[in-house]
C-alpha positions in Angstrom: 16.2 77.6 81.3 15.9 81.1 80.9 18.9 82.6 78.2 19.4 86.2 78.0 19.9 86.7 74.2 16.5 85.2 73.9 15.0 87.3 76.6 12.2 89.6 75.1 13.1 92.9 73.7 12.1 95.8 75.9 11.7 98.1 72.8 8.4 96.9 71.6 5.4 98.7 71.1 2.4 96.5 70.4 -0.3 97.6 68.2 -3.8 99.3 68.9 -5.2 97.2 65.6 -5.5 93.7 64.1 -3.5 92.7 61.7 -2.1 89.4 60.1 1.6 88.1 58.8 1.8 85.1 56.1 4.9 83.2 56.0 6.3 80.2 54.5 8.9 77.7 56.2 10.3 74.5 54.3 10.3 70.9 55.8 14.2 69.3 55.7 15.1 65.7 55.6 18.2 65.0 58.2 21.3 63.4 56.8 22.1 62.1 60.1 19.1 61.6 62.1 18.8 62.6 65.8 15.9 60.5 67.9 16.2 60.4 71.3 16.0 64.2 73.4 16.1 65.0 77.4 13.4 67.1 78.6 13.5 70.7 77.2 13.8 69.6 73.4 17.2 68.8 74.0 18.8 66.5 71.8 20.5 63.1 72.3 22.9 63.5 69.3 23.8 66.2 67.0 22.3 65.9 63.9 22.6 67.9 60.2 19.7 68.6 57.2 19.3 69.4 54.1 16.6 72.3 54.3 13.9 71.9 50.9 12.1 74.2 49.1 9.3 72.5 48.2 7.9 70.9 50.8 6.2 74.1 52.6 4.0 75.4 55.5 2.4 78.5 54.4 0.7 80.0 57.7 -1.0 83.2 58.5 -1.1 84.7 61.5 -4.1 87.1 62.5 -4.1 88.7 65.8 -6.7 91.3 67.7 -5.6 93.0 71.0 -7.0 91.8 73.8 -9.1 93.6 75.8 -8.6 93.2 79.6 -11.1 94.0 82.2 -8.0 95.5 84.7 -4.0 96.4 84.6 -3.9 92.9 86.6 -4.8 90.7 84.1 -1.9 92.1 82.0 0.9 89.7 80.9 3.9 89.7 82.8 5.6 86.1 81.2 5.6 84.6 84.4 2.0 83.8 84.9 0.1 81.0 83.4 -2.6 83.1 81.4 -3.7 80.6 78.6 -2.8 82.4 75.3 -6.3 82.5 73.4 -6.0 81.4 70.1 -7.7 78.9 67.5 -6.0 77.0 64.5 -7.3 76.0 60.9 -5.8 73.3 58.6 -6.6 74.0 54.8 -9.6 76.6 56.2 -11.1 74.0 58.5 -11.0 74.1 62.0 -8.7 71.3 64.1 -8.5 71.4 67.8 -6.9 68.1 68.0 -3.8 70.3 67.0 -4.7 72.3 70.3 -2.9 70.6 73.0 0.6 70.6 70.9 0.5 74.2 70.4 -0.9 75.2 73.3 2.4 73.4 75.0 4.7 75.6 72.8 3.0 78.5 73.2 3.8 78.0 77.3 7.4 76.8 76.6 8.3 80.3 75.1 6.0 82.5 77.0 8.8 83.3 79.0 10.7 84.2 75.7 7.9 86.3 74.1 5.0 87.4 77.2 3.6 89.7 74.7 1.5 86.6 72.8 -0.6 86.9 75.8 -2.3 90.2 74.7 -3.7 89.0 71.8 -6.1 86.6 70.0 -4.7 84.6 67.5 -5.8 82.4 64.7 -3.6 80.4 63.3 -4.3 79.1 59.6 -2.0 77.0 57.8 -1.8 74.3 54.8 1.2 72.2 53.5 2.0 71.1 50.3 2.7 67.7 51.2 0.9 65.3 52.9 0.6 65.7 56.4 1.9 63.1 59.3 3.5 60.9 56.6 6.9 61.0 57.7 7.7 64.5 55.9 8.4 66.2 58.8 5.1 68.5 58.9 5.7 69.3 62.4 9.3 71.1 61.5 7.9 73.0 58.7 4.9 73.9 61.1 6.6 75.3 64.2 9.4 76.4 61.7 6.4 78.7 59.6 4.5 79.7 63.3 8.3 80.9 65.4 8.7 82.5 62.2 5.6 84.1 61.8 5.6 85.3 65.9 9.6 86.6 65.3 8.7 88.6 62.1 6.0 90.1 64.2 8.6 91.0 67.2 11.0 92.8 64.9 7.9 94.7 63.4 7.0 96.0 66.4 10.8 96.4 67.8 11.9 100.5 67.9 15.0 99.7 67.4 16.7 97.6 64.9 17.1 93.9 65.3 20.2 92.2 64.6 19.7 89.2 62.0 22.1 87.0 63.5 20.3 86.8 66.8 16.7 87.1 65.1 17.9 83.9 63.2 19.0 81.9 66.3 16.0 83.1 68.5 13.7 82.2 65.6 15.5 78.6 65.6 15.4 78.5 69.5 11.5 78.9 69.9 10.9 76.5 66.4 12.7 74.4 68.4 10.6 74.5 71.6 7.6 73.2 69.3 9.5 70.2 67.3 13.4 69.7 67.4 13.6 69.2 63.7 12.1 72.5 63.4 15.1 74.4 64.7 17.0 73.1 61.6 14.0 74.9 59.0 14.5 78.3 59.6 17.6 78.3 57.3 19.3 76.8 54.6 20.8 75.4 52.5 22.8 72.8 55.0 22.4 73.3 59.1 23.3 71.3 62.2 22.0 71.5 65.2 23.1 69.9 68.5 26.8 69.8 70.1 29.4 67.9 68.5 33.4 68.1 68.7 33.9 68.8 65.4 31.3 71.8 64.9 32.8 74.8 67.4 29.9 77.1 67.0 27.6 73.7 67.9 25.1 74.3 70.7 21.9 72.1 71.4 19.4 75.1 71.9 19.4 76.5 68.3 20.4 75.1 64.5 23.1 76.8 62.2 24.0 76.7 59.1 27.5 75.1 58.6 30.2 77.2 58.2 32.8 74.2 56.9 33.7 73.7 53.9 31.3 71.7 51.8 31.7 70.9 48.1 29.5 72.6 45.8 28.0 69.9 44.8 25.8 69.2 47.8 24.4 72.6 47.5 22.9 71.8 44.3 20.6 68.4 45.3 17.8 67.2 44.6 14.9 64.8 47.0 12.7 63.1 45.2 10.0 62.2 47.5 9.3 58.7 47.0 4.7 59.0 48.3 4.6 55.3 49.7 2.3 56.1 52.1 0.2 59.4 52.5 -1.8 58.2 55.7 -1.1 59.3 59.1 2.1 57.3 60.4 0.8 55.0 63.1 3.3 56.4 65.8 4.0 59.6 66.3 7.8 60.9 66.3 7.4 62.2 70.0 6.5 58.9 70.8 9.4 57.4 69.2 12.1 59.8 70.9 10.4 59.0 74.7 11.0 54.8 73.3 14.8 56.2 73.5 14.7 56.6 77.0 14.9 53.1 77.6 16.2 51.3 74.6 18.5 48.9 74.9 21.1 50.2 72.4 20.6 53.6 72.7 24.1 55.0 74.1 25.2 53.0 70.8 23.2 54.9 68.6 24.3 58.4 69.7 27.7 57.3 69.5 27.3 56.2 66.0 25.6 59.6 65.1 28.3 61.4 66.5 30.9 59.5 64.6 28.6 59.5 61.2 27.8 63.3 61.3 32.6 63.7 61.5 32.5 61.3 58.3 29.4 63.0 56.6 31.9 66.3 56.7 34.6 65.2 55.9 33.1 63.2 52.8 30.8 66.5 52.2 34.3 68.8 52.1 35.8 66.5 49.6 32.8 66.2 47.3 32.5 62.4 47.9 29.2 62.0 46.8 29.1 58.3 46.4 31.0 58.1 50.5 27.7 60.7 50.9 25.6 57.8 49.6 27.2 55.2 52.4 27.0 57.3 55.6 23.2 58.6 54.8 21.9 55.2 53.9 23.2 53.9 57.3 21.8 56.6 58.8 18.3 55.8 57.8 18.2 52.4 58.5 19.7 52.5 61.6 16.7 55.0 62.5 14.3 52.6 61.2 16.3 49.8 63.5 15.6 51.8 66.6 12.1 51.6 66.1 12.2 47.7 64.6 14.0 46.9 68.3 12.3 49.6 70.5 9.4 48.0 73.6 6.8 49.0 72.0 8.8 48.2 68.9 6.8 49.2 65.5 7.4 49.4 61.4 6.8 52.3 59.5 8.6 50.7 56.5 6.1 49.3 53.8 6.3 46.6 51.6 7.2 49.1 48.7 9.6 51.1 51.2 12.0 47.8 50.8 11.2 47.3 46.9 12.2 50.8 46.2 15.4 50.4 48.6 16.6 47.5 46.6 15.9 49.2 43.2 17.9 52.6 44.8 20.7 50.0 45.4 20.5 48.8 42.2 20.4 51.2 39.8 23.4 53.5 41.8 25.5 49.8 41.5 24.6 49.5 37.2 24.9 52.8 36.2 27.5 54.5 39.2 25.2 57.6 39.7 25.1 58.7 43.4 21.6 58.5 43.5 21.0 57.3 47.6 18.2 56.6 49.9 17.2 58.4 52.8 13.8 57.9 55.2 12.0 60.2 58.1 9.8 58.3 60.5 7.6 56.5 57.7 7.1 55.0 54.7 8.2 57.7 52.0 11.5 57.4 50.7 13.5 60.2 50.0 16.1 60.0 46.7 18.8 62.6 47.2 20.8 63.1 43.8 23.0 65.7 42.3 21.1 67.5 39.8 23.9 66.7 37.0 22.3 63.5 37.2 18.5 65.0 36.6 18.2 63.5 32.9 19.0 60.2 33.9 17.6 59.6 37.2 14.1 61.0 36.9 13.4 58.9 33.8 14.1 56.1 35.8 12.0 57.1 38.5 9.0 57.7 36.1 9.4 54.1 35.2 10.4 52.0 38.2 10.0 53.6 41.1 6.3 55.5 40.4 4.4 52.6 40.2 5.2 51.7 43.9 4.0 54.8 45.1 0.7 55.4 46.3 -1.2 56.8 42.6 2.3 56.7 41.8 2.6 60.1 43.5 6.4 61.9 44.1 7.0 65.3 44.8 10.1 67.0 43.2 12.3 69.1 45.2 15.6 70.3 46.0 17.7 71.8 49.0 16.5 75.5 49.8 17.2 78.2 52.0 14.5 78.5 55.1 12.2 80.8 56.3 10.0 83.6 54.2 8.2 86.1 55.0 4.9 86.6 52.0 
């Protein structure tokens, strides 16, 4: 569907020379999950994140005109010239990540025809491990929309208005992974239509504008490294299970109606409500996937330990220290950071030694998308 605000500018003046961009883009870990989208990247059920600030993509974008032989083989946006372009991983080359950006580069072609007149390389590294079920692909597209839109407002002659750049940048993120639309900002977006969020649209992600306690702005996720391997499903996978699964209409519905109690608890500052409405949310993801045909387990043995310790601890000491999961093993522990001194002491000593090398990444909620 082709949206005027996200049309491309008609004030641009591409360069002569090569040149590169580096950005950075943050993964985010959703409070209440959406799985399950129509075609288009369109999402089932709305769905809300905290955005990190740890867990990055750093990617650099080179580029080099592209010499054509004739004014035909110029790029209009509506033809289906192959955008030329090779990607890196950590300074090695991986064309098995080809095909997936190959696909986004022709979903927002029509959005951006001027990718077309260059050659790109794409090189880009994470700080986290990759495919583990910290969502690489959001922090990925997130870093390579952003890098493209910084590029576009570069070579824009006239200025470029921030709300719009913000919502495009979202919009094309989005074209690559859903969860991506919801990296480009911070600290707290949504993304996805839903009654109680006017400004709520399924195209791009925002960053609430309802009042949330102050509280939640200051969090921490302590990433829980169960497993670092590849997950053994891939999330797109997962979403196309939706299509068919018996209670999927149920599981929308229950989104819906967690993401109006997640703000309401949010507003009043009800962290240990929080704790309730987010641990539902995770395993009634993980449910999906337990009771989809294929059905499959990304949970491990240690995944359930740590869950039971989580419960645990928050019962014996009344800390709102709560469990969240993406599609795989790792557990992310959201806390306040009041409760810093006490919880990571703990974690050090129980929960370390079930992680792989008794591995954990510290981080906290963050605010998006920067340009290096």
């Amino acid at each position: 569907m082709a949206l005027d605000l996200f049309l491309p500018l008609p004030e641009l003046e591409l360069p002569k020379n090569s040149g590169t961009i580096t950005v950075t883009a943050p993964s985010n870990i959703a409070l209440v999950k959406y799985w399950g989208k129509s075609q288009g990247q369109i999402p089932k059920n709305a769905s809300i994140s905290f955005t990190l600030s740890q867990c990055l993509t750093q990617t650099t974008l080179s580029y080099t005109p592209l010499i054509r032989s004739s004014a035909a083989d110029k790029p209009d946006g509506n033809n289906e010239t192959t955008v030329n372009f090779q990607v890196f991983v950590d300074g090695e080359p991986k064309p098995e990540f080809a095909p997936k950006i190959e696909t986004f580069f022709k979903r927002i072609k029509e959005y951006t025809p001027w990718i077309g007149s260059f050659i790109w390389r794409i090189d880009t590294e994470n700080t986290f491990p990759h495919g583990s079920g910290i969502a690489s692909s959001a922090s990925g597209f997130a870093a390579l929309a952003g890098a493209l839109m910084h590029l576009e407002a570069l070579w824009c002659t006239s200025d470029v208005d921030p709300v719009k750049w913000a919502q495009k940048t979202s919009f094309l993120a989005r074209l690559g992974s859903g969860s991506a639309a919801r990296s480009i900002q911070g600290p707290l977006m949504y993304w996805g239509q839903h009654p109680d969020l006017p400004a709520s649209n399924d195209l791009w992600a925002q960053a609430t504008e309802q009042e949330i306690a102050p509280v939640f702005m200051d969090y921490k996720d302590t990433i829980l490294l169960v497993d670092q391997g590849e997950k053994e499903v891939s999330s797109s996978v997962g979403h196309n299970l939706m299509h068919d699964h018996p209670f999927a209409l149920q599981r929308f519905e229950q989104a819906q109606q967690n993401l109006s109690k997640l703000l309401a608890l949010m507003a009043k500052g009800d962290t240990h409500g929080f704790c309730q409405v987010v641990e539902t949310e995770a395993l009634s993801l993980h449910a999906m996937m337990m009771t989809s045909n294929p059905s499959y387990l990304l949970m491990k043995p240690n995944t359930l330990a740590i869950i039971e310790k989580v419960r645990g601890f928050r019962q014996a000491n009344n800390i709102p220290v709560c469990f969240t999961l993406d599609a795989g093993a790792n557990v992310h522990l959201l806390y306040p950071s009041a409760f810093t001194h006490k919880v990571m002491p703990w974690i050090q000593k129980e929960l370390a030694p079930l992680c792989q090398e008794g591995q954990f990444i510290e981080d906290q909620v963050g605010q998006g998308l920067k340009k290096l």
